[in-house]
C-alpha positions as CSV (number, residue, x, y, z in Angstrom):
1,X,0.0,0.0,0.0
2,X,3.0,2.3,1.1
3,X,4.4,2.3,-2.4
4,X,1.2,2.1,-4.2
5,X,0.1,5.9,-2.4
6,X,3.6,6.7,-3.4
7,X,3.6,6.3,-7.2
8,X,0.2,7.9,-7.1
9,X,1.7,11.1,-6.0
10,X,4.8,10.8,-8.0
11,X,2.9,10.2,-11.1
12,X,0.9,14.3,-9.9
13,X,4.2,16.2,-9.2
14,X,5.6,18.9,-11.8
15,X,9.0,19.1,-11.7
16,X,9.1,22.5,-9.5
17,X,7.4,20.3,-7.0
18,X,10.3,17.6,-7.0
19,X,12.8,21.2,-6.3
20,X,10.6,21.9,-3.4
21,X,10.6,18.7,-2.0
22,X,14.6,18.8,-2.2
23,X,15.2,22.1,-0.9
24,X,12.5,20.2,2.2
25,X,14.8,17.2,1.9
26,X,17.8,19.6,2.0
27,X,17.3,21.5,5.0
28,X,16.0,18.9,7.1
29,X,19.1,18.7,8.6
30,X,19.5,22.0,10.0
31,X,15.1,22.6,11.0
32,X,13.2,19.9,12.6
33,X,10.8,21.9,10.3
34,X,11.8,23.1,7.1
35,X,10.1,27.1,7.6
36,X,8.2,28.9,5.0
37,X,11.0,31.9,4.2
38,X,13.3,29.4,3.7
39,X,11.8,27.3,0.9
40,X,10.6,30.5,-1.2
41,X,14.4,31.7,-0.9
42,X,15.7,28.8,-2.4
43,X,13.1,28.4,-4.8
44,X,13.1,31.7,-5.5
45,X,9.4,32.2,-5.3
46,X,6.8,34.3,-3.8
47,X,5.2,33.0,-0.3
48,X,1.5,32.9,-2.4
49,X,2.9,30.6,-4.6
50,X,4.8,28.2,-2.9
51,X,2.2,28.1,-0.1
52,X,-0.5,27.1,-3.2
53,X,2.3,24.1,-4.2
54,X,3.1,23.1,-0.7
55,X,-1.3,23.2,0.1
56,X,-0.8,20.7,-3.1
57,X,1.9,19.0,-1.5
58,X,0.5,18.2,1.8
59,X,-2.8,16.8,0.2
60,X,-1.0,14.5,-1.7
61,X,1.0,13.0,1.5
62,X,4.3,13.8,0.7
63,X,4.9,17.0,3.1
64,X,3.9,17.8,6.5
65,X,3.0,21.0,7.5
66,X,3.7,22.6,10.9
67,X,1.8,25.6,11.9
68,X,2.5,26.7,15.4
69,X,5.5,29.1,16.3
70,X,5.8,29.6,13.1
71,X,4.9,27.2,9.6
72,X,7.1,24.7,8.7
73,X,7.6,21.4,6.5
74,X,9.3,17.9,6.2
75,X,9.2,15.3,3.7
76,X,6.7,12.3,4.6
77,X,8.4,8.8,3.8
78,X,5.6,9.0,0.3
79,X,7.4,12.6,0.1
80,X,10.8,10.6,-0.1
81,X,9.9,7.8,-2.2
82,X,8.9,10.3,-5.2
83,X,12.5,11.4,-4.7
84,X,14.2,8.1,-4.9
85,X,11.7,7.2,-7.6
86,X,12.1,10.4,-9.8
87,X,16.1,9.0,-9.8
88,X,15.2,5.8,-10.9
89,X,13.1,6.8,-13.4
90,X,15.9,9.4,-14.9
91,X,18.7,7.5,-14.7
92,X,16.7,5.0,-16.5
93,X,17.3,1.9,-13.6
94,X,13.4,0.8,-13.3
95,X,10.7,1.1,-16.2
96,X,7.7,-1.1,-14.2
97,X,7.5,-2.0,-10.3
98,X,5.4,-4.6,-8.8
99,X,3.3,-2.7,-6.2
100,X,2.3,-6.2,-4.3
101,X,5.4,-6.6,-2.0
102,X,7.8,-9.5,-2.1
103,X,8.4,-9.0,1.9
104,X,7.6,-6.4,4.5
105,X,9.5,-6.5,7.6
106,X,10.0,-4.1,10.0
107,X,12.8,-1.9,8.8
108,X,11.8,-2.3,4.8
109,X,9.9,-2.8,1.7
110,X,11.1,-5.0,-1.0
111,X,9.7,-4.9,-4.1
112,X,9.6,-6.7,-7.7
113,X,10.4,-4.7,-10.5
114,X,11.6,-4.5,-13.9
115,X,15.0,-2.9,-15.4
116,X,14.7,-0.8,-18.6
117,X,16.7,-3.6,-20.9
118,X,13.1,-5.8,-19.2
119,X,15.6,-7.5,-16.4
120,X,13.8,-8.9,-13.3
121,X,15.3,-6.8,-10.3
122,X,14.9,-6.5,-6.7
123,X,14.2,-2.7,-5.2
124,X,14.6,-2.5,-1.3
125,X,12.9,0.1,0.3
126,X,14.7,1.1,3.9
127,X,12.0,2.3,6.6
128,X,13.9,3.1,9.7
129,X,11.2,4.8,11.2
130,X,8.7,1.6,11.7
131,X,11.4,0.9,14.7
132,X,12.2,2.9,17.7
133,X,14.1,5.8,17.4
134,X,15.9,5.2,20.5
135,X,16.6,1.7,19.1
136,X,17.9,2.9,15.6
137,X,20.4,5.4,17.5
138,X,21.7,2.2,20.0
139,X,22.3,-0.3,17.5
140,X,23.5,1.2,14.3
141,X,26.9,2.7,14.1
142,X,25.6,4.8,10.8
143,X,23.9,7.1,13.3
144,X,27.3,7.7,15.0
145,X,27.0,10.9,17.6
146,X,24.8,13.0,15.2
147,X,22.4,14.8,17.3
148,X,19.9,16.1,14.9
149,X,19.1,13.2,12.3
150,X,15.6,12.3,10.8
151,X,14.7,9.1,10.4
152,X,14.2,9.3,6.7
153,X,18.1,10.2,7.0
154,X,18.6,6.9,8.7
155,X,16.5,4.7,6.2
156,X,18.9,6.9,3.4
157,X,22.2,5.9,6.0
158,X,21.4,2.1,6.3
159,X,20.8,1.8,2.7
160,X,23.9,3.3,1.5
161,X,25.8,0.9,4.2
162,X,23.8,-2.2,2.5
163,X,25.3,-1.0,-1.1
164,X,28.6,-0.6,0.6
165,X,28.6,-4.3,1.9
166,X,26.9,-5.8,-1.4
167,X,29.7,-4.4,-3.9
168,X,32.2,-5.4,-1.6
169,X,30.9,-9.0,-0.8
170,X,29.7,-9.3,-4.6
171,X,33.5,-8.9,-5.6
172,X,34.7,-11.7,-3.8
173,X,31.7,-14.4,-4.6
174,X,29.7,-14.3,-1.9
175,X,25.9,-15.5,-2.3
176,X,24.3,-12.3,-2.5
177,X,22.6,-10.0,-4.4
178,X,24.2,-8.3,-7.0
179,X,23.8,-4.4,-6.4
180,X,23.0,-2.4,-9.0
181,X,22.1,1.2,-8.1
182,X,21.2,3.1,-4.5
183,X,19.2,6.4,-4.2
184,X,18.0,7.5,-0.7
185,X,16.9,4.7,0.7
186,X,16.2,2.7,-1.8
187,X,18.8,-0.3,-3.1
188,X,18.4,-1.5,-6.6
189,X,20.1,-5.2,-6.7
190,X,19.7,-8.5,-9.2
191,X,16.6,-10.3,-9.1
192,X,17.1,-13.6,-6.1
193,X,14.6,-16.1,-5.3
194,X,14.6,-18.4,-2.2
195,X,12.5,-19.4,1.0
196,X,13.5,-18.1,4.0
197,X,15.7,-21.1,6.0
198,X,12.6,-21.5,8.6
199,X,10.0,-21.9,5.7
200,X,11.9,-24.1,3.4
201,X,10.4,-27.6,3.1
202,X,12.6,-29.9,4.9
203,X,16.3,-30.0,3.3
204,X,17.9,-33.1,1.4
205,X,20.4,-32.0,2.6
206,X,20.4,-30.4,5.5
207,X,24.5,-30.7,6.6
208,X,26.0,-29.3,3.2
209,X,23.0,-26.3,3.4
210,X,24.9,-25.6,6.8
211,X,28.5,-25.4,5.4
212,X,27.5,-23.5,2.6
213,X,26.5,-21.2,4.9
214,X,29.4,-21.2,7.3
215,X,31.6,-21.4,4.1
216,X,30.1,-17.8,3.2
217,X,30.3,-16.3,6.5
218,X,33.6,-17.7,6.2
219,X,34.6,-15.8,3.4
220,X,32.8,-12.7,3.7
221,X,35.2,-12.3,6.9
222,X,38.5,-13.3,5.1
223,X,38.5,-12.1,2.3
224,X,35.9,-9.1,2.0
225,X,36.1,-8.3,6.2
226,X,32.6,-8.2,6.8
227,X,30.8,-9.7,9.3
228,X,26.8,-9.8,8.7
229,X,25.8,-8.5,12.3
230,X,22.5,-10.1,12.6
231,X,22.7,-13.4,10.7
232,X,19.6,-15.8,11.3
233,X,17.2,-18.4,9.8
234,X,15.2,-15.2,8.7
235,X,18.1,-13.8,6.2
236,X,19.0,-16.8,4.6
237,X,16.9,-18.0,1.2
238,X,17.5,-21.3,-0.2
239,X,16.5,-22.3,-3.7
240,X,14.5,-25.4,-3.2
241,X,15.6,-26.1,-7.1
242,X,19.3,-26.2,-6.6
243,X,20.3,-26.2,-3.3
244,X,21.9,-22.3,-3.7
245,X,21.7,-19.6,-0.8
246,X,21.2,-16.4,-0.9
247,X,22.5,-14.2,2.1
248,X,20.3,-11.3,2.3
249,X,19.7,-7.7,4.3
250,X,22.9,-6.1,5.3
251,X,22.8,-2.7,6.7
252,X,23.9,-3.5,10.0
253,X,27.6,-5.3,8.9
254,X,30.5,-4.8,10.8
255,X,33.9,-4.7,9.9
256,X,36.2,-7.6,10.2
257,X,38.5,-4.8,12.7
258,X,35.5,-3.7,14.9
259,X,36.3,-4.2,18.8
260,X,33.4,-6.1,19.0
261,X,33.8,-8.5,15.4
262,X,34.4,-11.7,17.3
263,X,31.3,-11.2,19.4
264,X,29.1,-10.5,16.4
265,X,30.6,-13.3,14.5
266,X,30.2,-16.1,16.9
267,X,26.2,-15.0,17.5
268,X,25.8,-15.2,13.8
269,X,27.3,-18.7,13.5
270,X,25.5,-19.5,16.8
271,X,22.2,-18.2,15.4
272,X,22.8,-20.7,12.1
273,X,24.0,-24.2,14.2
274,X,21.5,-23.0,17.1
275,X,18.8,-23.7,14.0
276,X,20.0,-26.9,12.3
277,X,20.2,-28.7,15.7
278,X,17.0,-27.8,16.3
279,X,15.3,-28.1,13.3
280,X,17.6,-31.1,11.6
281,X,19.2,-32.8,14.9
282,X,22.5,-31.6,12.9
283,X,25.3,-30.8,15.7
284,X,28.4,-28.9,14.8
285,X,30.7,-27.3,17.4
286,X,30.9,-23.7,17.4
287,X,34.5,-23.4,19.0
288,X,36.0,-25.1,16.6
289,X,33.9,-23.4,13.7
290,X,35.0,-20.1,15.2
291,X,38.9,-21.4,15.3
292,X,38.9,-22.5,11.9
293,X,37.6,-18.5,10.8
294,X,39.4,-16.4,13.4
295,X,43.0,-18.7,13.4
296,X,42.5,-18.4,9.4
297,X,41.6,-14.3,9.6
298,X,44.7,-13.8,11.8
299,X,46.7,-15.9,9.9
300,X,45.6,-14.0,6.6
301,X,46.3,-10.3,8.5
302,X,50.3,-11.7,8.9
């Protein structure tokens, strides 16, 4: 429905209303909201008409208006998805999107659409503010110290850190995605299919699904030094055709060097041998999984 509402009000905007909604986007960082003076300066346009545009505007959902103190503005997340979706339209990326989601979760959208050359791809739509702020600000080292950062910032922050991780683990064969383009917070990436781990019908086999996995966490470490963060049952899709994986969402990856890698690395291996146990009777001992990686990784870093 989110991105439905969206195109719907993309498809209504002129192209002085996509300026506005930058020079918004823009000074967000400096006004919790954006006032009135301000946007007409930067536009360069009288108050009567860019209050007529922004009245527009807010009916269509993509600004919110704040009259109190004075009358302000900030970009709704539908604001911000015309953004990211006016890019992808430009720069040619995306000619048709599925508007019936491939997965919803609580910190994105991802949907089905179509490259211009008529490519199946994946778009990934970050939405930071479905979680707690406080949360967001504790557990994701994008956020850093910055005092004064929207949460539409933070869906743009985590997506450009996703990118980040998929080039990187891309370039040294790891089963992911293949990224293709990143605007806001929005990911563009190859076209994957797979069941989630804990919906897959029961494995042939289970015990080489498991190294596979290990095998990329392996990797990613070594040789791209990235450590997923907050790998589960929930982020891994298996292709019931083949037997392939797919490691998926990736905006809260650590590097390889963080004070805190080994930690994050053992609960992600954890998480994975926790699951085949449980679900498979599989056992595999996590010390000496860890050994193998971390003895390997420091032997690598001589």
């Amino acid at each position: 429905m989110a991105l439905r509402l969206s195109l719907h009000a993309y498809k209504k905007l002129e192209s002085l209303d996509l300026r506005m909604l930058q020079i918004i986007e823009k000074n967000m960082a400096f006004y919790e909201y954006v006032p009135m003076e301000v946007i007409c300066r930067r536009l360069r346009r009288d108050e009567k008409f860019v209050s007529r545009r922004l009245k527009f505007l807010n009916e269509l959902g993509v600004v919110e208006r704040l009259k109190g103190a004075y009358i302000g503005y900030i970009l709704t997340s539908r604001g911000y998805d015309c953004l990211a979706l006016n890019v992808l339209v430009k720069k040619r990326i995306v000619s048709n999107i599925n508007l019936a989601p491939l997965g919803l979760g609580k910190e994105s959208d991802v949907h089905l659409a179509i490259s211009t050359s008529g490519d199946k791809i994946i778009l990934k739509f970050h939405r930071l503010g479905r979680i707690s702020f406080r949360q967001t600000r504790r557990f994701r080292d994008y956020v850093g110290e910055r005092r004064h950062i929207s949460w539409l910032y933070q869906s743009r922050l985590a997506a450009q850190k996703e990118y980040e991780a998929l080039k990187i683990l891309h370039s040294v064969k790891v089963s992911v995605p293949r990224p293709i383009f990143q605007n806001r917070h929005v990911v563009v990436m190859s076209y994957f299919s797979g069941i989630p781990l804990y919906k897959v019908p029961p494995l042939s086999d289970p015990l080489e699904t498991l190294r596979t996995i290990i095998q990329n966490v392996r990797i990613a470490h070594l040789e791209a030094g990235v450590i997923h963060g907050d790998l589960s049952e929930y982020n891994v899709l298996v292709d019931v055709r083949n037997g392939s994986i797919t490691i998926i969402d990736w905006p809260q990856w650590i590097s390889s060097t963080h004070p805190l890698a080994y930690f994050y690395i053992k609960r992600d291996i954890e998480n994975i041998i926790k699951f085949f146990r449980r679900k498979y009777k599989i056992t595999m001992n996590l010390d000496e999984v860890l050994k193998d990686i971390v003895e390997r990784g420091e032997g690598t870093a001589e």
